[in-house]
C-alpha positions as CSV (number, residue, x, y, z in Angstrom):
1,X,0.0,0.0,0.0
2,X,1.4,3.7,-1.1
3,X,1.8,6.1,0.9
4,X,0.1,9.4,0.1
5,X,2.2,12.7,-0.9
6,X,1.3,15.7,0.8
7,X,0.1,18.3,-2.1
8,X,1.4,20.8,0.1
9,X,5.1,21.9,0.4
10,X,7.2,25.0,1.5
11,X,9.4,26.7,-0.7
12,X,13.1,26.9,-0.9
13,X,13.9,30.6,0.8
14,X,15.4,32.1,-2.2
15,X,12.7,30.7,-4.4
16,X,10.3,32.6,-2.3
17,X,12.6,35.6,-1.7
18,X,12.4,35.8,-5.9
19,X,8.4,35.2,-5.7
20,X,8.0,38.4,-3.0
21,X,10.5,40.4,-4.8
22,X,7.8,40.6,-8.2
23,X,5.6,42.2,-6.3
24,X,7.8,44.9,-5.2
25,X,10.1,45.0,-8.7
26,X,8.0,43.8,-11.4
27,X,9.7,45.5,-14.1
28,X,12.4,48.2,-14.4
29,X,10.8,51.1,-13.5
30,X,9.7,49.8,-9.9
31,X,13.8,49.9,-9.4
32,X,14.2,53.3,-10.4
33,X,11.4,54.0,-7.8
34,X,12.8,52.6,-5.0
35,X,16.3,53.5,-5.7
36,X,15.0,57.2,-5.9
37,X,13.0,56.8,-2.9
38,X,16.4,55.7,-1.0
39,X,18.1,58.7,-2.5
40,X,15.7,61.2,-1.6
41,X,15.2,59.8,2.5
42,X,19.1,59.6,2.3
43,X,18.5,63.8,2.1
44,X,20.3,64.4,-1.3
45,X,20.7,67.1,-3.0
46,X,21.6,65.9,-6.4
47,X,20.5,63.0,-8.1
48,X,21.1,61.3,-11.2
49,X,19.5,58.5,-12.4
50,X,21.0,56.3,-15.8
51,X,19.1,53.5,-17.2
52,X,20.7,51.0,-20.6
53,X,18.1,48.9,-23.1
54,X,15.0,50.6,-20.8
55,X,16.4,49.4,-18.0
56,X,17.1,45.4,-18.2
57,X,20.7,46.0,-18.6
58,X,21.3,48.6,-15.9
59,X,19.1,51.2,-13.4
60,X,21.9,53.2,-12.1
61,X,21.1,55.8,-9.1
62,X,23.8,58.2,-7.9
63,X,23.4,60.9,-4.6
64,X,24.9,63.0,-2.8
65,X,22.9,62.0,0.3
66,X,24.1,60.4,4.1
67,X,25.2,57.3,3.0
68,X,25.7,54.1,4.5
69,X,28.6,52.4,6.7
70,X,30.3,49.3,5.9
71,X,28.2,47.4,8.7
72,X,24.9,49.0,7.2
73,X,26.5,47.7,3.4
74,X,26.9,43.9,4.9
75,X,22.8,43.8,5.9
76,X,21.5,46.1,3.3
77,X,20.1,43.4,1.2
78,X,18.6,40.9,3.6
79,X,14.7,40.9,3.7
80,X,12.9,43.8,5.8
81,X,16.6,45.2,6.3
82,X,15.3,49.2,7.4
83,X,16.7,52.5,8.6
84,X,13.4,53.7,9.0
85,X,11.6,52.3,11.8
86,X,12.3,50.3,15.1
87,X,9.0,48.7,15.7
88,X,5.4,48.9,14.5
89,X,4.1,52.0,16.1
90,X,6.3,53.9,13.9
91,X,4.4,53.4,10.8
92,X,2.1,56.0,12.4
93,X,4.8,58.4,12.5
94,X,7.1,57.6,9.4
95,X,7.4,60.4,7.3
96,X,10.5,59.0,4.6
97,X,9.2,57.5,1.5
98,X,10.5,54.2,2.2
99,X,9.8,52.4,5.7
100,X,9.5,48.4,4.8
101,X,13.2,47.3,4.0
102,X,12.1,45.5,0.5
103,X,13.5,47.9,-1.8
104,X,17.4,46.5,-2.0
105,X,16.5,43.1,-0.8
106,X,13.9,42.7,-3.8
107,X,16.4,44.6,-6.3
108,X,19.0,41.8,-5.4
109,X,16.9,38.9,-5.8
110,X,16.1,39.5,-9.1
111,X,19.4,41.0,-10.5
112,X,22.9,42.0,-9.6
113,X,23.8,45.0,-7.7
114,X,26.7,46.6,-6.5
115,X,26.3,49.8,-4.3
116,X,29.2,52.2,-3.9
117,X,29.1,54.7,-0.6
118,X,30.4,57.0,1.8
119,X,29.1,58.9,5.0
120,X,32.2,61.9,4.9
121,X,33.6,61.6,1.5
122,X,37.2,59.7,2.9
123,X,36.0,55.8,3.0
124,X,33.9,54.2,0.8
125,X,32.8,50.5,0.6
126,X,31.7,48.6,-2.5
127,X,29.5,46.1,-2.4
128,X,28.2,43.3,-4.5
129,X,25.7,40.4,-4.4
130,X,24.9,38.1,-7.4
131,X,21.3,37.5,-8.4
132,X,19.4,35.8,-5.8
133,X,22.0,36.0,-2.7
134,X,20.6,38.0,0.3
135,X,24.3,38.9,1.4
136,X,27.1,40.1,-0.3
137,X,29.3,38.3,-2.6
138,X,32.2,40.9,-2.3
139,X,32.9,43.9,-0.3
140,X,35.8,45.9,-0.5
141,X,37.4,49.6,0.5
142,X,36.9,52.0,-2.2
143,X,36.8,55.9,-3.0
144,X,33.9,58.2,-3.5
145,X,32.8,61.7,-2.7
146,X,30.0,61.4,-0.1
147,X,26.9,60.2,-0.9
148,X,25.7,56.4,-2.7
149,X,25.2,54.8,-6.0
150,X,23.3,52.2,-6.2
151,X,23.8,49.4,-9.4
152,X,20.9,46.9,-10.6
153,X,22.6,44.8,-13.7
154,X,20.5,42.3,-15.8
155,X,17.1,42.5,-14.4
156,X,15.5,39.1,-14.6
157,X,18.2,37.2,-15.8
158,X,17.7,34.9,-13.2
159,X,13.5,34.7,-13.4
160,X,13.7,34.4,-17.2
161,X,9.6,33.7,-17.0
162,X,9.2,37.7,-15.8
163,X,11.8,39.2,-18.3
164,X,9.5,37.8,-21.1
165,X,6.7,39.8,-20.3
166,X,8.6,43.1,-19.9
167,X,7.3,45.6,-22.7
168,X,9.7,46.7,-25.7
169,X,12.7,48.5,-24.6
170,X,11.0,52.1,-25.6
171,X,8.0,51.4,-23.8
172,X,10.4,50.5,-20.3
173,X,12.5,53.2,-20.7
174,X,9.3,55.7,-21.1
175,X,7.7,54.4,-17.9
176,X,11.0,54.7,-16.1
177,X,11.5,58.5,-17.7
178,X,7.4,58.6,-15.8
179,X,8.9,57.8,-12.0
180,X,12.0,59.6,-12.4
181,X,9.0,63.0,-13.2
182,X,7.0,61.8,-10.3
183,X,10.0,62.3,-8.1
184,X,10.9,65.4,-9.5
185,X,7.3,67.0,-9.4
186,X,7.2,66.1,-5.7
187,X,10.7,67.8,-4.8
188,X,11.5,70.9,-6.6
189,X,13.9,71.6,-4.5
190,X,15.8,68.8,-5.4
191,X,18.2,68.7,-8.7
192,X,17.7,65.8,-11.0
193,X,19.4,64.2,-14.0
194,X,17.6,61.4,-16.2
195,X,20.4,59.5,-18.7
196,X,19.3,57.1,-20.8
197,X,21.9,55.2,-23.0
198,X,24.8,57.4,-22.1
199,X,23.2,60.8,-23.1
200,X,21.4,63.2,-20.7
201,X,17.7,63.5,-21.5
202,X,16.4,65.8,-18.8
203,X,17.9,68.2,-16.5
204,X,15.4,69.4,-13.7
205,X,17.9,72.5,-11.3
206,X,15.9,72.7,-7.8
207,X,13.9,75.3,-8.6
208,X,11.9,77.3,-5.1
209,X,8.1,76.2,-5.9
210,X,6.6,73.5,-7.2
211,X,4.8,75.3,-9.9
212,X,8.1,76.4,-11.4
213,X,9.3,72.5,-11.5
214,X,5.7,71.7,-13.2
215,X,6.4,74.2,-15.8
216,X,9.6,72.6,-16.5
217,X,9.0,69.4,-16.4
218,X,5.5,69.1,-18.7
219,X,4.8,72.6,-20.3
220,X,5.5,74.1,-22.7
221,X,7.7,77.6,-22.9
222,X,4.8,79.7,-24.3
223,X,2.2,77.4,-21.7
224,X,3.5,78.9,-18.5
225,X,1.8,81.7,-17.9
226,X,-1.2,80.2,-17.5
227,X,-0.2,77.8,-14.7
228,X,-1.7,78.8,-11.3
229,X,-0.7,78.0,-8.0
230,X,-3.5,77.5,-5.0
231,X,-3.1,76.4,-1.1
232,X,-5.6,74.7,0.9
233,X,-5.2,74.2,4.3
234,X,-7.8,71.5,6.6
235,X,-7.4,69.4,10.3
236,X,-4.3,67.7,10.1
237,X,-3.1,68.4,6.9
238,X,-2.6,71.4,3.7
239,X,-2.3,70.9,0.6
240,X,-0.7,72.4,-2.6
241,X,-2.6,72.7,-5.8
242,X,-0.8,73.7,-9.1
243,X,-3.5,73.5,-12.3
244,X,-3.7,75.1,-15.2
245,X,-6.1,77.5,-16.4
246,X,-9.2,76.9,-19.6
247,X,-5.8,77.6,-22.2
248,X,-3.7,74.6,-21.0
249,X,-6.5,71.5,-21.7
250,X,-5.9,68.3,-22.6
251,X,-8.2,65.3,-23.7
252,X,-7.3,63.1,-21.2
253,X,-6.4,62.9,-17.4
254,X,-2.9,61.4,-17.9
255,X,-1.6,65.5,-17.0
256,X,-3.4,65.0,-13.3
257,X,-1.3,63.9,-10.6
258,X,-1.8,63.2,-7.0
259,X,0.7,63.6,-4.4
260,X,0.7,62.6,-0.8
261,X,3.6,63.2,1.2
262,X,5.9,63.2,-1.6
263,X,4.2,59.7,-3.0
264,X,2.8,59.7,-6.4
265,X,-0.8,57.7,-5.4
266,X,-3.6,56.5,-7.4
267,X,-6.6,58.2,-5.8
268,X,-9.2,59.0,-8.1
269,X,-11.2,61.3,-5.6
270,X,-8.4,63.7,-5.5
271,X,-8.4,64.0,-9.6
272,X,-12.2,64.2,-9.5
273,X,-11.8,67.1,-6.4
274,X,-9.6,69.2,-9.3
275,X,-12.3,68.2,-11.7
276,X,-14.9,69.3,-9.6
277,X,-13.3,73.1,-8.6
278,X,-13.1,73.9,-12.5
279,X,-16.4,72.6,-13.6
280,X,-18.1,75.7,-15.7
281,X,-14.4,76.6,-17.0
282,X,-13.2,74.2,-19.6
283,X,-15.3,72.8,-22.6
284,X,-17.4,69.6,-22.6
285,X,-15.2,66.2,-23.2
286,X,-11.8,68.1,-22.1
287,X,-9.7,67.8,-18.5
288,X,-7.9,70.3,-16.9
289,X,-3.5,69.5,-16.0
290,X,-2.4,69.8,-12.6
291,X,-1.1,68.1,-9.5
292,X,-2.8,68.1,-5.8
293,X,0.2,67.9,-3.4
294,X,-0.9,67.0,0.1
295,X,1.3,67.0,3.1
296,X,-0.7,65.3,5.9
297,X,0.2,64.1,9.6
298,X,1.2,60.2,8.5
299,X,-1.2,59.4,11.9
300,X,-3.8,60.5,9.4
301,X,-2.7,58.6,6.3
302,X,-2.4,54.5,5.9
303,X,0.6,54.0,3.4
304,X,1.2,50.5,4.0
305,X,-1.9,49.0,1.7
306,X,0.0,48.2,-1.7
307,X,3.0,46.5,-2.2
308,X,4.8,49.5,-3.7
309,X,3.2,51.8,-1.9
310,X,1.0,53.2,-5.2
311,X,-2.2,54.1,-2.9
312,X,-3.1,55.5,0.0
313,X,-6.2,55.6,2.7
314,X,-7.1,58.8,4.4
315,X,-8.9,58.9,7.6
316,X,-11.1,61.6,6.2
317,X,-10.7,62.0,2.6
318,X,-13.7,64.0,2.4
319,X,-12.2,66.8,4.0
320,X,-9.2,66.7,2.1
321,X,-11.5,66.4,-1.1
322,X,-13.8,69.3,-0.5
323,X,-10.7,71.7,0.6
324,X,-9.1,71.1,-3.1
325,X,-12.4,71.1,-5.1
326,X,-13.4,74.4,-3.0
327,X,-10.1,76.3,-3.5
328,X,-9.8,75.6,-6.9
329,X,-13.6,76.7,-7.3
330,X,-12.8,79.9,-5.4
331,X,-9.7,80.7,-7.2
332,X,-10.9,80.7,-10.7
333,X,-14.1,82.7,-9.4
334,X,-11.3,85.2,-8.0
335,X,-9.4,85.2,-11.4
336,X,-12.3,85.9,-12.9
337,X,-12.9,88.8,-11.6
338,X,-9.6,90.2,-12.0
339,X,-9.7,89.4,-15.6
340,X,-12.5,91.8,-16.1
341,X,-11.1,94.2,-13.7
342,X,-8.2,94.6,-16.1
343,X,-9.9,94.1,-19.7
344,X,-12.4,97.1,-18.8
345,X,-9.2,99.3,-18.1
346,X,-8.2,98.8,-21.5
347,X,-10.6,101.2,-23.3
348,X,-8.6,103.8,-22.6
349,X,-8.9,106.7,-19.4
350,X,-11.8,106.2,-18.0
351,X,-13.7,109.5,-15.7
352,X,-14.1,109.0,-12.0
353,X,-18.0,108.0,-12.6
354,X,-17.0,105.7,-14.9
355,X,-14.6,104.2,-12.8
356,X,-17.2,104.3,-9.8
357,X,-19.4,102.7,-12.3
358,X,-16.6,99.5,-12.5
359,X,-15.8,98.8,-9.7
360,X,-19.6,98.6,-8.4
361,X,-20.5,96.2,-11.5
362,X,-17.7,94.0,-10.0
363,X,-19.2,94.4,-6.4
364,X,-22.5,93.1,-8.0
365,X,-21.4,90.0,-9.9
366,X,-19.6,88.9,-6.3
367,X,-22.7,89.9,-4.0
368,X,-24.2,87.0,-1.9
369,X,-27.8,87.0,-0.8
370,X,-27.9,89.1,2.2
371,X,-27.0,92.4,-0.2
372,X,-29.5,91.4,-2.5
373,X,-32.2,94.0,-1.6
374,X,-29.3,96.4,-2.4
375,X,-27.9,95.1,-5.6
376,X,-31.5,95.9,-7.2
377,X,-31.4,99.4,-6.2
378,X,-27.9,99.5,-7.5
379,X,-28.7,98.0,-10.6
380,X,-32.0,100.7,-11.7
381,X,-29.6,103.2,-10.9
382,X,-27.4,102.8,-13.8
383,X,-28.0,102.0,-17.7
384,X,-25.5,99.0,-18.0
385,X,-27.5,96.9,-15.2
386,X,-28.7,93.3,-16.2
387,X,-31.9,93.4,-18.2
388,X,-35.0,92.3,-15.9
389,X,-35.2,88.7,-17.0
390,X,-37.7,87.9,-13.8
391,X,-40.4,87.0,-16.8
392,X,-38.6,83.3,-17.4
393,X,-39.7,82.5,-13.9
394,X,-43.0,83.2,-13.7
395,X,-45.7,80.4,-12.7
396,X,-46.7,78.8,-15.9
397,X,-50.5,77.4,-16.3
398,X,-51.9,74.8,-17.9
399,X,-48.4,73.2,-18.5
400,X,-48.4,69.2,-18.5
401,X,-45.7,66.8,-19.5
402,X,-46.7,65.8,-23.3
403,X,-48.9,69.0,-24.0
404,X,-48.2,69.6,-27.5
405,X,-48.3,73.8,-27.1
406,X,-46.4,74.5,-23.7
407,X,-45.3,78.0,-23.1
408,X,-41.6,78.1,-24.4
409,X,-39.2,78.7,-21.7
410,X,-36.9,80.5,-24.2
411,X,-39.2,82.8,-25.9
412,X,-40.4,84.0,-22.4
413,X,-36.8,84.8,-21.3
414,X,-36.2,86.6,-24.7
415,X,-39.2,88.6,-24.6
416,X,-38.0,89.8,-21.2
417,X,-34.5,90.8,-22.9
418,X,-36.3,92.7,-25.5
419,X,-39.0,94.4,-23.3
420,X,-36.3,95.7,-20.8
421,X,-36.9,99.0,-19.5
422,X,-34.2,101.1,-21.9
423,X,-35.7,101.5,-25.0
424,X,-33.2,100.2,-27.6
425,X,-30.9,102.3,-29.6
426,X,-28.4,100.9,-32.2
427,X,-25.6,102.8,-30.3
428,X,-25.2,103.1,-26.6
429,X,-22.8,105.0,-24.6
430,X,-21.6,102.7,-21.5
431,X,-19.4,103.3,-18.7
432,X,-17.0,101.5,-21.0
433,X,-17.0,103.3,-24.3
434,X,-19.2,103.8,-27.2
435,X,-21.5,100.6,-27.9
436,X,-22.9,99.7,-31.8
437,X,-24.8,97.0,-32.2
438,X,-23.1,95.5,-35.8
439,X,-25.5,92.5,-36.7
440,X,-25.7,89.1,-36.8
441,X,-24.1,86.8,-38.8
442,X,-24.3,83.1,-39.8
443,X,-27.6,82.4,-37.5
444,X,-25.7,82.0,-34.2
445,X,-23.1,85.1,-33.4
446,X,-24.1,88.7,-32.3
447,X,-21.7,91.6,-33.3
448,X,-21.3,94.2,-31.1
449,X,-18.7,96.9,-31.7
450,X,-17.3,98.4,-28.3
451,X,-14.3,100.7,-28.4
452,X,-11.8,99.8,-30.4
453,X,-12.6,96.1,-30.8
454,X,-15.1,93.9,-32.0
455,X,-17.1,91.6,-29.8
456,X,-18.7,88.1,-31.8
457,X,-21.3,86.9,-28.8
458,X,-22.7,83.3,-29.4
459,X,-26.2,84.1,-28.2
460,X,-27.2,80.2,-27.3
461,X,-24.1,80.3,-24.8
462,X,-24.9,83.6,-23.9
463,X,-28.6,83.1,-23.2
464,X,-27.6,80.0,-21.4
465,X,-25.5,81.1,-18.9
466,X,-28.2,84.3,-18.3
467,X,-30.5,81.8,-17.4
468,X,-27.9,79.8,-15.4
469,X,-27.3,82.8,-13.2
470,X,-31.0,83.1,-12.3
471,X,-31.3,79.5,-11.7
472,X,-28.8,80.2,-9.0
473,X,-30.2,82.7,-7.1
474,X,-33.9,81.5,-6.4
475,X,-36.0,78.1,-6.9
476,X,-36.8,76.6,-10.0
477,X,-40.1,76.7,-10.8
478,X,-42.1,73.5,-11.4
479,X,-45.0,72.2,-12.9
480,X,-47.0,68.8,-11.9
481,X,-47.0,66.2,-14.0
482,X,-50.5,64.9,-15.0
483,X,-49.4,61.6,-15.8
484,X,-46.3,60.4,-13.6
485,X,-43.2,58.9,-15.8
486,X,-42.6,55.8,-14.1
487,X,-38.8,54.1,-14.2
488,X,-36.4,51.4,-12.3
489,X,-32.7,51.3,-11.3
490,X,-30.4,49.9,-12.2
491,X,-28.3,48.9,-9.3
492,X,-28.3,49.6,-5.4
493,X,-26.1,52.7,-5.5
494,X,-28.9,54.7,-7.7
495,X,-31.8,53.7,-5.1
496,X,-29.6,55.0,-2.2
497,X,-28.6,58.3,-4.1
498,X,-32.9,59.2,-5.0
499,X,-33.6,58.2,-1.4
500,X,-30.8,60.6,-0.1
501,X,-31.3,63.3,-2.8
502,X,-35.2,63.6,-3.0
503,X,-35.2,66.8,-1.1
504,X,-32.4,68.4,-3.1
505,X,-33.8,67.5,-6.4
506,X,-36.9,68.4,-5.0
507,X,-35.6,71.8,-4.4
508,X,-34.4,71.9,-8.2
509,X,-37.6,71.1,-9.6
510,X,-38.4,67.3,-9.6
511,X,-40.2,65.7,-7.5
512,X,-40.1,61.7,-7.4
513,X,-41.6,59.2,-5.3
514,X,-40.9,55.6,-4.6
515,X,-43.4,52.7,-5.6
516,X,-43.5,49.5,-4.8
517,X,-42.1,48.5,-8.3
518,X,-39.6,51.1,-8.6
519,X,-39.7,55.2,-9.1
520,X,-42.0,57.8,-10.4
521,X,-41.4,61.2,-11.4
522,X,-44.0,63.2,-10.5
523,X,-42.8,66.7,-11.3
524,X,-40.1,68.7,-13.7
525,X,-39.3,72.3,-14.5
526,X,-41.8,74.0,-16.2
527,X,-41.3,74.4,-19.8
528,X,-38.9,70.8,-19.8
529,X,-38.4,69.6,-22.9
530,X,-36.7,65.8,-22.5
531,X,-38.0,62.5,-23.9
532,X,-38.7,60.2,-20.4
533,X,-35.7,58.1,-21.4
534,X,-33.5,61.5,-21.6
535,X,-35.1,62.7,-18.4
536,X,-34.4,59.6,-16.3
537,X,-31.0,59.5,-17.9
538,X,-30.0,63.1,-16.5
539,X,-31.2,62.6,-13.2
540,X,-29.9,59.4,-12.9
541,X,-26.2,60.5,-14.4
542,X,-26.6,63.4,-11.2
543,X,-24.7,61.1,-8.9
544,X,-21.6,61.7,-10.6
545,X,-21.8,65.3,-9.8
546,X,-21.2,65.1,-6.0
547,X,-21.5,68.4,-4.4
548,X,-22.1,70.5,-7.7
549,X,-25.4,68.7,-8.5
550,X,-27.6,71.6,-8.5
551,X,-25.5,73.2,-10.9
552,X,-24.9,70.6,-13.1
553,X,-29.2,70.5,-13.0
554,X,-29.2,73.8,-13.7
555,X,-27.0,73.8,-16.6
556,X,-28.7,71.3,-18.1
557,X,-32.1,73.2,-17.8
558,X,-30.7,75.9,-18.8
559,X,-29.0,75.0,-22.1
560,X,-32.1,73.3,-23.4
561,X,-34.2,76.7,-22.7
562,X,-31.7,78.5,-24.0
563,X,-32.3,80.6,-27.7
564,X,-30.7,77.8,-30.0
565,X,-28.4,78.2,-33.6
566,X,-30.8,79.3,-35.9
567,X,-33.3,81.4,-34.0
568,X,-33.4,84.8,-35.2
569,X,-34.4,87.1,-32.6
570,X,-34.7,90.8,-33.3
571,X,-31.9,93.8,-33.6
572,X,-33.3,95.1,-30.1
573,X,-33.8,91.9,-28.6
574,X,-30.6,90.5,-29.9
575,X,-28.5,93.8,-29.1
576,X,-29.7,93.7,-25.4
577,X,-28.9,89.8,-24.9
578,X,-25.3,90.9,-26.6
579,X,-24.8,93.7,-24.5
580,X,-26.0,91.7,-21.3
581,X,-23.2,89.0,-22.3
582,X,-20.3,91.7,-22.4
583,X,-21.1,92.4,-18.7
584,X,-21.8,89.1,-17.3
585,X,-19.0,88.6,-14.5
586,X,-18.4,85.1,-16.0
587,X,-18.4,84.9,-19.4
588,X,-18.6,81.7,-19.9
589,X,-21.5,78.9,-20.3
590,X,-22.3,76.6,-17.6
591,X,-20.4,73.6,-19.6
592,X,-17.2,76.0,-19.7
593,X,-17.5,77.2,-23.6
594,X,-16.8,80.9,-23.9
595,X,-19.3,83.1,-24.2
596,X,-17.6,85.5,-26.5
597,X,-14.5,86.2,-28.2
598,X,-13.1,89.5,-29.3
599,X,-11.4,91.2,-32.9
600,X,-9.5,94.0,-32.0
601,X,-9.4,97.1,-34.7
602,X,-5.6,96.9,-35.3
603,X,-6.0,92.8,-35.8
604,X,-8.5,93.8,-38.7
605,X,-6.3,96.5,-40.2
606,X,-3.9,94.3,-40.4
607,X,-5.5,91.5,-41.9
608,X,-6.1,93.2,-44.6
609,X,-2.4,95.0,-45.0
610,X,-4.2,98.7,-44.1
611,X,-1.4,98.8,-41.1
């Protein structure tokens, strides 16, 4: 009778030491990394990183840092070998990049490396360990300047399974060039070298803000300028935001980092946050580039959930979330209004009323609720106030989803425009500068001639965010349906966002109510003009919006009401939702289009050679 054979065995230690070490090095770029990660918690100043064949033939690092003794050289390598902490309760209080000990003891399983360092500049030791040894092979005096260099040679030579799945030597080499920007985003005031293949590729000086080192490192010359720089501060931690304004977008994410302490981390709510504080700036289908830097108390943070340390856990991400989105919000709203500040300053000397005039047109488009009351009597006083466009809200009767004639939300705003209380005239003097209304041209853009520059106003996106602004500032109105549009979910997650939200979207004109077999919407806007499948669609696609909902609701309303390419209001009506556009304090639609653009007179001359 045989005897049976356990299925079950224990693996050889350097078999396992070479299975662990993939998760921590799983191609060349995770050594560049870690080596950098030494180099920075070693306190260097200068770093220089060369890679040969994308890194499968050598990662070299080189610092200037603290160095390591010959008795920290003889232990380097074995597993959890660490500088960083004594015992566990550290981890709440580690604030170096690295803290586990896997870095060199991975490198050496799966390569060769020799490290070369000194603590003062006068000894050195060299060290080396073949492929799969946890202790060194040789070690040996030497001479260096102060600091460490640190050798991986023939990744994978020994794990020949892994090396065949490494990408072509372009593709390595480009995601190794990726860390080695991570690092130097993160410390600008740090100076970094990248060589690949014997030939310097990028040169990073420490530069005083992290905005500068941005700049450098992913804009272009002509592109800085509109780089911004915001801090947000919150319990237990601040944060640094550097993002670019509407000029600088892309059409992906892959310009939006995330930072915490110093880590590069995949943390999608911190991208959204950004996202989120620019929503109304930058066209449909386009992101913004930028970086969130957070420094937070490591008590605060859990760093120790990924193997290389990619993600991170936040006791309160909420917090941290809402700080970015709001300054980013509040900074653009502040740009804003500088921007007009200065562009109404350039039509030339202004009088002291006209001046006055300015600066009180500014104080209105920042004015909260509580001045409200005072904003109107402001506003009659002077000719350039907002037309009265009150009309779009008023209660509509008779209005039921389906009815084949309801009252046109968009006719009733532009009636308003055109019966505003100044009487139109086809030239108006403003506290600005002479006013002519031009025409219109190709069914969609108002000309208005103001100074010495022409104005083309594209009256949908103008309309649009006129209605958008009134949205704002008091309740939508909202009309019953008389048959209820039933509709189910499609998952858990949507039923708990309508049970949570039914107030709020109740407050934004819809009203919905849960059956037994699902939902029913009961009420919508007045004047809505959505198939059911669109209208279930929007609401449902709210819960992406977070804490902008109502505005993302209201720009939705807003740009179906709005007057659409094609319509062909008349010269008053059009001249008056022109002029309105030129002094809206954000000129731009709800969905971040702009609302005009501008020709000036010497442009024009130019163009055709009468300079």
């Amino acid at each position: 009778m045989t005897k049976n054979k356990s299925r079950i065995i224990v693996l050889p230690p350097e078999e396992a030491r070479r299975i662990a070490a993939g998760e921590v090095v799983d191609r060349p770029a995770a050594l560049v990394r870690e080596f950098l990660d030494n180099a920075i918690d070693a306190n260097a100043l200068n770093i220089e990183i060369s890679i040969e064949e994308g890194g499968c033939k050598k990662v070299e690092v080189s610092d200037d840092g603290d160095g390591m003794l010959r008795e920290d050289l003889e232990i380097c390598t074995m597993t959890h070998a660490t500088s960083k902490i004594r015992k566990l309760d550290d981890l709440d209080t580690a604030v170096t990049l690295g803290f586990r000990g896997e870095a060199l003891s991975a490198a050496s399983a799966v390569s060769r490396v020799e490290i070369l360092s000194s603590t003062d500049g006068r000894s050195a030791w060299l060290f080396e360990t073949g492929p799969g040894e946890s202790r060194p092979s040789k070690i040996e005096q030497t001479r260096r300047t102060k600091g460490t260099t640190v050798r991986a040679l023939n990744l994978f030579e020994s794990v020949p399974a892994r090396k065949r799945f490494l990408k072509r030597e372009a593709s390595e080499a480009a995601l190794c060039h990726q860390i080695f920007i991570d690092k130097a985003l993160a410390f600008s005031s740090i100076n970094f070298r990248f060589v690949k293949d014997g030939k310097l590729k990028d040169f990073f000086p420490a530069v005083s803000s992290k905005k500068e080192r941005f700049s450098a490192a992913l804009l272009q010359t002509e592109e800085i300028k509109f780089l911004h720089e915001i801090n947000v501060t919150g319990a237990g931690f601040s944060a640094e935001v550097v993002i670019g304004g509407a000029e600088l977008y892309r059409n992906d994410r892959r310009q939006l980092f995330v930072f915490a302490n110093g880590r590069r981390v995949q943390d999608f709510s911190l991208i959204q946050a950004m996202e989120y504080g620019v929503q109304g700036w930058f066209p449909n289908g386009v992101h913004p580039i930028g970086a969130v830097f957070v420094d937070i108390d490591p008590s605060l943070a859990d760093f120790n959930i990924h193997p290389a340390k990619r993600e991170v856990r936040f006791r309160d991400p909420g917090a941290i979330h809402h700080a970015v989105s709001a300054g980013v919000r509040n900074f653009f709203h502040g740009l804003l209004a500088k921007d007009i500040s200065q562009e109404r300053r350039t039509f030339g000397s202004q009088s002291a009323e006209a001046q006055r005039k300015e600066e009180l047109f500014l104080n209105i488009s920042r004015r909260d609720a509580e001045t409200a009351e005072a904003q109107g009597k402001e506003e009659r006083e002077f000719s350039y106030s907002i037309p009265d466009v009150d009309r779009i809200f008023k209660k509509y009767d008779g209005f039921s989803h389906g009815n084949s004639a309801p009252l046109r939300l968009c006719e009733s705003s532009l009636e308003s425009l055109r019966l505003s209380k100044k009487s139109f005239a086809n030239d108006i003097t403003s506290a600005y500068g002479n006013m002519r209304y031009a025409g219109r041209v190709f069914g969609l853009f108002i000309l208005i001639e103001w100074g010495d520059k022409l104005y083309i106003i594209d009256q949908h996106a103008a309309h649009e965010r006129i209605l958008y602004n009134r949205f704002l500032e008091q309740p939508i109105p909202k009309q019953e349906l008389l048959a209820p549009i039933p509709f189910n979910t499609q998952s858990d997650e949507e039923d708990v966002f309508l049970s949570a939200k039914q107030e709020e979207l109740s407050r934004m004109g819809v009203d919905i109510a849960k059956d037994d077999g699902g939902w029913s919407i009961e009420a919508l806007p007045a004047g809505w003009k959505m198939s059911d499948a669109e209208t279930v669609k929007e609401i449902l696609e709210l819960s992406s919006a977070g804490e902008d909902m109502a505005k993302r609701w209201a720009a939705t309303v807003c740009c179906r009401a709005a007057i659409k390419d094609g319509d062909y209001p008349d010269d008053e009506t059009a001249f008056s939702l022109g002029k309105t556009a030129l002094e809206l304090p954000d000129p731009r639609c709800p969905h971040g289009r702009p609302v005009w653009t501008e020709i000036s007179r010497q442009a024009l001359f130019k163009a055709v050679r009468r300079e």
